[in-house]
NUSE-394415 format. One record per residue (C-alpha): y, z, x. Coordinates in steps of 0.1 Angstrom, whole numbers, padded with zeros to 4 digits, always signed. Layout:
BEGIN
YZX/...
END
This chain:
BEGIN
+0048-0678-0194/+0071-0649-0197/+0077-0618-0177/+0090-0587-0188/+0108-0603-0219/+0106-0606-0254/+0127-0623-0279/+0119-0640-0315/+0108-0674-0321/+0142-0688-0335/+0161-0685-0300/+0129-0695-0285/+0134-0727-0304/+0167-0732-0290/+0155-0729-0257/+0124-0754-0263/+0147-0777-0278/+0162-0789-0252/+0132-0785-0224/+0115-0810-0202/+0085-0810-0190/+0079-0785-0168/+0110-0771-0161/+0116-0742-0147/+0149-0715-0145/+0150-0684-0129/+0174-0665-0150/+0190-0639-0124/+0226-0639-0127/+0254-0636-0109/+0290-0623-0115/+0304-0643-0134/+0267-0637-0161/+0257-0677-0152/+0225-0688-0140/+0220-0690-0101/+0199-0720-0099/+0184-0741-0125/+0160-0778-0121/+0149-0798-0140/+0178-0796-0166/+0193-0823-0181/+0211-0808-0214/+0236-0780-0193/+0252-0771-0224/+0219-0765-0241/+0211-0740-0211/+0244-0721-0219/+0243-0722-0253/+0207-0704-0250/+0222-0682-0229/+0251-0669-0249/+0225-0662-0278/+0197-0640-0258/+0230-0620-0245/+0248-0616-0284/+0204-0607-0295/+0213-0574-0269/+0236-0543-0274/+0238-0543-0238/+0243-0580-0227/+0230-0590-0194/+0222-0559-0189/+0188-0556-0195/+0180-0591-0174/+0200-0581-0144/+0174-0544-0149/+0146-0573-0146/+0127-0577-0111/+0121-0613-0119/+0118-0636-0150/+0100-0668-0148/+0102-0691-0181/+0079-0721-0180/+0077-0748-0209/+0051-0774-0219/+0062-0806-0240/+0029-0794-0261/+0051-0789-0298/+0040-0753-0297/+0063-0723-0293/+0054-0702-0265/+0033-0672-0269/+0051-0636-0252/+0031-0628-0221/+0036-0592-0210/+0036-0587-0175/+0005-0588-0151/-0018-0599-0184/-0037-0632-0182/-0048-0656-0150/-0024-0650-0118/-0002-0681-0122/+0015-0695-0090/+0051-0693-0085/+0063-0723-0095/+0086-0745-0073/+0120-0736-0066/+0152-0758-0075/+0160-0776-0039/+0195-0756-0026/+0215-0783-0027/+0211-0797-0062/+0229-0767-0070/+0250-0757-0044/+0272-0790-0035/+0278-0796-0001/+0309-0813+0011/+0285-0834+0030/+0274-0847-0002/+0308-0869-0006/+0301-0893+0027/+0271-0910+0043/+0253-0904+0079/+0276-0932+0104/+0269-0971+0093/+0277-0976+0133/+0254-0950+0144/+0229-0959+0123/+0232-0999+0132/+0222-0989+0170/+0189-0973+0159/+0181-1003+0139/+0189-1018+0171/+0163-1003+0184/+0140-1004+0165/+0142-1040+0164/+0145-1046+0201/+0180-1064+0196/+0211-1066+0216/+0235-1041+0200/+0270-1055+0195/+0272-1030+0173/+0285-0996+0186/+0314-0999+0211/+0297-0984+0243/+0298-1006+0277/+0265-1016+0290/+0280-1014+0323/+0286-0985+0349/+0321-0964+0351/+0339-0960+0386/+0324-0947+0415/+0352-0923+0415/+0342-0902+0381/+0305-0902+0388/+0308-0887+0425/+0335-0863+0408/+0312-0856+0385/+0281-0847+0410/+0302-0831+0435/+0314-0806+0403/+0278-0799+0398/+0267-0791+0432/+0299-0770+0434/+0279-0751+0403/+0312-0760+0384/+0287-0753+0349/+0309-0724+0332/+0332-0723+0308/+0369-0738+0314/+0396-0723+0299/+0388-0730+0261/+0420-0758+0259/+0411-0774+0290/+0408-0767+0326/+0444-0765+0340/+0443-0792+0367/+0433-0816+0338/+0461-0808+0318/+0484-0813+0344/+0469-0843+0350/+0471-0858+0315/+0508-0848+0315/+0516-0863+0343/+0497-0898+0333/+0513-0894+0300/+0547-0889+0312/+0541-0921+0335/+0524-0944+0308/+0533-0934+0271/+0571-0920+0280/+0562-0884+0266/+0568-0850+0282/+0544-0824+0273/+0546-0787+0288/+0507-0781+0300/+0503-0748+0292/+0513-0752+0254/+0512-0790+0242/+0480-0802+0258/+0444-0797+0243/+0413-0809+0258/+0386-0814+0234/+0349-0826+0232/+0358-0865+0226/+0385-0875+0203/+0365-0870+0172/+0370-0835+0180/+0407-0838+0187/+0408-0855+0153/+0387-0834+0133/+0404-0802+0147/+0442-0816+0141/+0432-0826+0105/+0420-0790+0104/+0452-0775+0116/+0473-0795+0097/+0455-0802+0060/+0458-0773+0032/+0429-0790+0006/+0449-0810-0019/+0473-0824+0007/+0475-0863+0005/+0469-0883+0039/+0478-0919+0042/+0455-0939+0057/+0456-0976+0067/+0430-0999+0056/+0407-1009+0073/+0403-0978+0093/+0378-0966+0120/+0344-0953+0097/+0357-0914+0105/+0387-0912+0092/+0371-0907+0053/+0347-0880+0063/+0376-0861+0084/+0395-0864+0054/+0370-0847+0032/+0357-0826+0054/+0396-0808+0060/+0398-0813+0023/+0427-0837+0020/+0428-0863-0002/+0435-0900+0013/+0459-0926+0001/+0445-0961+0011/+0472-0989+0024/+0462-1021+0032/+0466-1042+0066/+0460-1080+0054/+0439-1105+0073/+0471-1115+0090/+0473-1078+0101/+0512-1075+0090/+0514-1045+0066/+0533-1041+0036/+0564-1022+0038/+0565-1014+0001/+0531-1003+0000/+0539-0977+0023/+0564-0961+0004/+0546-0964-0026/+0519-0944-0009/+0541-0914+0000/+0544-0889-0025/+0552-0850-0025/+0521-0838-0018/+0518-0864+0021/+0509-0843+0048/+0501-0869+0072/+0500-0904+0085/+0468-0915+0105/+0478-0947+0131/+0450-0962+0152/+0468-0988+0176/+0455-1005+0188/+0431-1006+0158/+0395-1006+0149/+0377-1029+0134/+0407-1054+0135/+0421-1053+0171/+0456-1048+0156/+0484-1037+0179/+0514-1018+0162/+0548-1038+0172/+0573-1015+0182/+0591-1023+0146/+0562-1013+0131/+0560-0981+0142/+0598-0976+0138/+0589-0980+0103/+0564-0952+0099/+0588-0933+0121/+0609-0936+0097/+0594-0928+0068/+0574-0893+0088/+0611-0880+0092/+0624-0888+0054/+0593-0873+0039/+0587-0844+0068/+0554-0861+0076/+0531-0859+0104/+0516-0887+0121/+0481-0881+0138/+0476-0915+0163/+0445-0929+0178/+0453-0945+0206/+0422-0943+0225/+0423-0982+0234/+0458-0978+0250/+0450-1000+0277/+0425-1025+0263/+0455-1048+0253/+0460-1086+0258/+0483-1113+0260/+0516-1095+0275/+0514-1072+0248/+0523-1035+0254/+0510-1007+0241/+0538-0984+0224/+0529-0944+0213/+0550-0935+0180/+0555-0898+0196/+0580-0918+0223/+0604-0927+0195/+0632-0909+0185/+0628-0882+0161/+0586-0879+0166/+0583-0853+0196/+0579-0828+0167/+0558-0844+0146/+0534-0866+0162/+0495-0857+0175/+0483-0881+0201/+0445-0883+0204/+0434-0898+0236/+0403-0901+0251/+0384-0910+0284/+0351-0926+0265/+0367-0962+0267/+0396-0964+0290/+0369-0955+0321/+0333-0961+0302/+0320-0928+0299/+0315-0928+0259/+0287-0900+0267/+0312-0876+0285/+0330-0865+0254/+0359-0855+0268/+0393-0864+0247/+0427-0845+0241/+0454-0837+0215/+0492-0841+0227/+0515-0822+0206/+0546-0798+0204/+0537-0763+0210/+0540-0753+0171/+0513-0781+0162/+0494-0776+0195/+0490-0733+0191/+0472-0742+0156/+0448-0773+0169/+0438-0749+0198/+0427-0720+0171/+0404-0748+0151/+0395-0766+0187/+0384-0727+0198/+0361-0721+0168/+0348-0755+0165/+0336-0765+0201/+0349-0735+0225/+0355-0763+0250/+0349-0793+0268/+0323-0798+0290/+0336-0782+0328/+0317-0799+0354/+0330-0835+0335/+0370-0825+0328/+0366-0822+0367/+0357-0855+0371/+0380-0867+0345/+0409-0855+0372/+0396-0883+0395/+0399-0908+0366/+0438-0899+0364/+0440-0905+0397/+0427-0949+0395/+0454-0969+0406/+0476-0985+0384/+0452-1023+0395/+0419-1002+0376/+0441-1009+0343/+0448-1042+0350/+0415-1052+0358/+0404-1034+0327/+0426-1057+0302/+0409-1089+0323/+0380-1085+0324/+0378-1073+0286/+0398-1104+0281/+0373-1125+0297/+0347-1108+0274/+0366-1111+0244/+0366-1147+0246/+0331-1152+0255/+0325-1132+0221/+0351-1151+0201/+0337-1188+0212/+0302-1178+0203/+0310-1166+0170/+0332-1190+0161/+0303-1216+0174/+0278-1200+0152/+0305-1204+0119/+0316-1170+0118/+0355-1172+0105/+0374-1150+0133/+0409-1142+0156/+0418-1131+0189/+0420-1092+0186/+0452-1085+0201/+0437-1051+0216/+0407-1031+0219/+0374-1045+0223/+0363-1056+0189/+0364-1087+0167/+0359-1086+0132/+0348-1115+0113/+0347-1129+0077/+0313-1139+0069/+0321-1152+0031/+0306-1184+0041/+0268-1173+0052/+0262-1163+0012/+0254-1125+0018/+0263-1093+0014/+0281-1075+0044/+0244-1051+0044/+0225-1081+0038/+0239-1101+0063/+0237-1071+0091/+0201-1065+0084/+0193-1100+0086/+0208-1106+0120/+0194-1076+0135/+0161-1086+0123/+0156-1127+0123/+0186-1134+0149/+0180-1100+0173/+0220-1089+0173/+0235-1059+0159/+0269-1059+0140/+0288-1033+0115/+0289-1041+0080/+0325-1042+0070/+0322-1023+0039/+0317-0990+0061/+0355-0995+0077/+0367-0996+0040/+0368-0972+0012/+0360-1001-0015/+0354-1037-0004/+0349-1051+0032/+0314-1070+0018/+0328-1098+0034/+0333-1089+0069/+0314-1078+0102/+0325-1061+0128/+0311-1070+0169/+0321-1058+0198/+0322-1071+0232/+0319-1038+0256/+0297-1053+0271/+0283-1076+0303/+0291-1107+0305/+0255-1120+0305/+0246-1099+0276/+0275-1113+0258/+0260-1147+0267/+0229-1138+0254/+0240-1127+0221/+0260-1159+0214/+0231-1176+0221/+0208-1160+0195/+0236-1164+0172/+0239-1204+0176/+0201-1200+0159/+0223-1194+0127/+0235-1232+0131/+0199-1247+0134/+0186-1223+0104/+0214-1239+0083/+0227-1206+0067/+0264-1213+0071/+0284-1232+0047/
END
């Protein structure tokens, strides 16, 4: 069928030619005299070429199509060249489908997947099994934050804060800061509170990236650092942290070239508990200043941190007040995951551009909650101690019951996850995560998701949670011994 054109039957041979069965193109053009929206199309070149002949058949070009209210071509694998309808002759036909939007118009969403993690606790679920999965407690937070939090509420504390952050917050995150991580930050120009560190991540990348610019990112990294990096348009340059978590000095360097805009830390790190030695981040230090690089650090498990080690911020060192963004966060230091309430530390230069994209992109954090996030600044320094212990305590409870149940593992020298090899159980990372959230009732990351290419052979659990529900996971993993699966 054809509306309101007409044209001979050699260029209609082109077209038929290289058609499929019903296919369809609307053929209203835009600027540049191309197609809008085509499906069905294999043979692109085909389409163009057809093009380039009806317009060369016309005096006028495009003209006369763009004149055109609409102009429907259908085609029929019948070996028949279609006849010239003229317009409103013949049986109504229906308008026929139209091309989805995004099979023409890419997305940048199209370059990543939904969250692995995320998507592990709804198989959770689903399948009534214990999630060791996604790193929220299972457990209450202080008494402190959740009368804060309902004495904000009654106190109809339910408006908008100043957009980067409500001032007594600030001043209390400086003050902590100063205390904890050795850094001095003016509250009124180098603090930004923001809806969770994913925010305060999302918005520095933002404020920092011009698409093209190269970030280097240590592998294996935390499952958001790829889609923050596509999403701000930068292109990441993976380095490796080995199974002995040392990294490799010359792979660093290699990684830096003209066009680094940024270095993104996570200590200490997830998946692999890793804790940056203060040599370490000397290093990277280092090589920020000789290449005029920024580091962006995670350090949102700064106090879940084991066997006398400390936890060191690479904005304290010499040379990195001016280039370093600190995220923090409140999700896992005090157990409120749910809050979302997080914050970017940087100079004032740094911190004036985060607080535009922060403004735009959440307009602020949520009042009633950066209230009761004061009262969490104010724990005593024995709240942080505690903290470490018991996650100590549960980080052994997780690490005997996987190694029980074969899984090839270490200590985590901080945060609260262990990642595990699972080479010997003769599956897939995917494989192997369905099956034990299915037959065994436990929920675990593939590794694969904490890794731009490999990670098949690894699993990530964590062990924020209760003691007893910790005891009850290793439990239903020891059935793993008695079905024989391990090598």
């Amino acid at each position: 069928m054809v509306g309101g054109c007409t044209e001979d039957r050699e260029y209609w041979q082109v077209w038929y030619d290289i058609q499929s069965s019903n296919t369809f193109i609307d053929p209203h053009v835009d600027t540049t005299g191309m197609p809008r929206g085509y499906a069905g199309i294999s043979k692109v070149a085909g389409i163009i070429e057809f093009w380039q002949k009806l317009r060369a058949r016309h005096d006028n070009g495009f003209s006369r199509f763009q004149s055109l209210p609409h102009i429907i071509f259908r085609f029929t694998p019948t070996g028949s060249i279609m006849k010239h309808a003229q317009p409103g002759a013949g049986t109504k036909t229906p308008a026929p489908a139209r091309s989805p939007f995004f099979s023409t118009h890419p997305s940048r969403a199209d370059h990543f997947t939904e969250s692995v993690i995320r998507e592990m606790t709804r198989l959770s679920i689903a399948h009534n099994a214990i999630n060791l999965a996604q790193g929220f407690p299972d457990f209450p937070c202080p008494l402190e934050l959740k009368a804060a939090a309902c004495t904000a509420l009654h106190a109809d504390l339910n408006q908008y804060a100043i957009t980067w952050g409500a001032k007594d917050l600030r001043e209390a995150i400086a003050a902590r800061v100063a205390h904890y991580n050795g850094m001095h930050f003016n509250p009124e120009t180098g603090i930004t509170v923001t809806c969770g560190s994913t925010e305060a991540m999302m918005a520095s990348m933002l404020a920092l990236i011009h698409p093209g610019d190269e970030v280097i990112v240590p592998e294996p990294f935390y499952e958001n650092y790829g889609p923050d990096a596509q999403i701000s348009g930068a292109v990441p340059r993976y380095v490796p942290i080995g199974d002995d978590l040392a990294i490799d000095e010359e792979a660093w360097k290699a990684a830096v070239t003209k066009k680094s805009r940024a270095i993104i830390l996570n200590s200490p790190n997830n998946p692999t508990g890793k804790v940056f030695t203060k040599n370490e981040l000397a290093f990277v230090a280092d090589l920020c200043i000789d290449h005029n690089v920024i580091a962006i650090t995670d350090e949102i498990y700064e106090h879940i941190i084991y066997d006398g080690r400390s936890h060191i911020s690479i904005g304290s060192l010499d040379g990195m007040d001016d280039r370093t963004i600190t995220i923090g966060s409140f999700s896992k230091t005090y157990s409120v995951t749910g809050w979302r309430v997080g914050y970017a530390l940087a100079d004032e230069h740094l911190t004036e551009r985060i607080r535009k994209i922060h403004d735009f992109l959440t307009v602020g954090a949520p009042a009633p909650l950066q209230r009761a996030c004061v009262a969490a600044l104010e724990l005593p320094e024995a709240y942080y101690r505690d903290l470490a212990s018991d996650y100590d305590r549960r980080r052994k409870i997780l690490f005997n019951g996987l190694r029980h149940a074969g899984f090839e593992c270490q200590l985590p020298e901080g945060a609260y996850y262990i990642f595990t090899d699972i080479a010997g159980f003769g599956m897939t990372d995917t494989e192997f995560a369905r099956f034990l959230v299915e037959k065994i009732g436990v929920a675990a990351v593939p590794g694969s998701s904490f890794y731009h290419a490999g990670g098949e052979t690894k699993l990530r659990f964590t062990f924020s949670k209760k003691d007893e529900t910790l005891h009850d996971a290793c439990e239903r993993l020891a059935r793993l011994n008695e079905m024989g699966i391990a090598s």
